[in-house]
N, C-alpha and C positions, 0 to 999 in steps of 0.2 A: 504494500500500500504506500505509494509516493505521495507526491505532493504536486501531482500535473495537473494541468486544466480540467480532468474529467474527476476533481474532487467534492463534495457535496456541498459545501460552502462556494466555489463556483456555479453549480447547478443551481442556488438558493437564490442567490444572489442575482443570476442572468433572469430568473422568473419574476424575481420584485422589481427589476428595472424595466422588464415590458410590461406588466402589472401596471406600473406608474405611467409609464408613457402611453400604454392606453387608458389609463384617466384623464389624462391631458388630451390627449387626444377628444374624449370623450365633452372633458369641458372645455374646447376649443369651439368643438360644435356646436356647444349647446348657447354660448356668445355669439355665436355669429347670428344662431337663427333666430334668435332672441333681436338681436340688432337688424335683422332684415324685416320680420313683422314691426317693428317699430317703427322702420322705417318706413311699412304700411301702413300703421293708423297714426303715427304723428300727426302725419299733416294733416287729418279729420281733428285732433286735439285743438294744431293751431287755427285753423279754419275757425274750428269753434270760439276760440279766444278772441277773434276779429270778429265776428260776429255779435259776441257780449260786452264788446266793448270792453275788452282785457288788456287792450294797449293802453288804453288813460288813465285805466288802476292800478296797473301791473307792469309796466313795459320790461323791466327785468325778466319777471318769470317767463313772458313770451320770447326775450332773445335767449335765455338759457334752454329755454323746448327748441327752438330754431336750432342752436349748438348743439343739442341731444340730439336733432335729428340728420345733424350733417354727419355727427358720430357715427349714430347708425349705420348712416350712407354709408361710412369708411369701415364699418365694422361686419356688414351683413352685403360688401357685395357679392363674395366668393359662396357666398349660402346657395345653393340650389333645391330648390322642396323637394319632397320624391325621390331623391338620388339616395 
């Protein structure tokens, strides 16, 4: 019994490293799709905002929904639904 690569603390170890990176993997995806439906109904949020007259009460909180939704953009385009 040596000490080469095919020892059990390597075998341990190679399985908690793909383990993790398919976690991440996992919540890689779960950001994006998250940031691509947002990126669908934001703009009904802001819509709404203009509509109630949220820019004369609020003007902040509609330029930081605008920044959430450019986010979005940048975070949910590589999403594809279905795939």
């Amino acid at each position: 019994m040596g000490l080469g690569p095919d020892t059990l603390g390597t075998t341990v170890l190679r399985r908690f490293a793909t383990r993790v990176l398919t976690c991440a993997g996992y919540a890689v995806e779960l950001i994006r799709a998250t940031a691509f439906w947002g990126t669908v109904f934001l703009p009904l949020v802001i819509v709404a905002g203009l509509v109630t007259d949220l820019v004369t009460s609020a003007p902040f909180g509609l330029g930081l929904l605008v920044a959430l939704n450019v986010l979005c953009i940048l975070l949910g385009r590589s999403y594809r639904p279905g795939e």
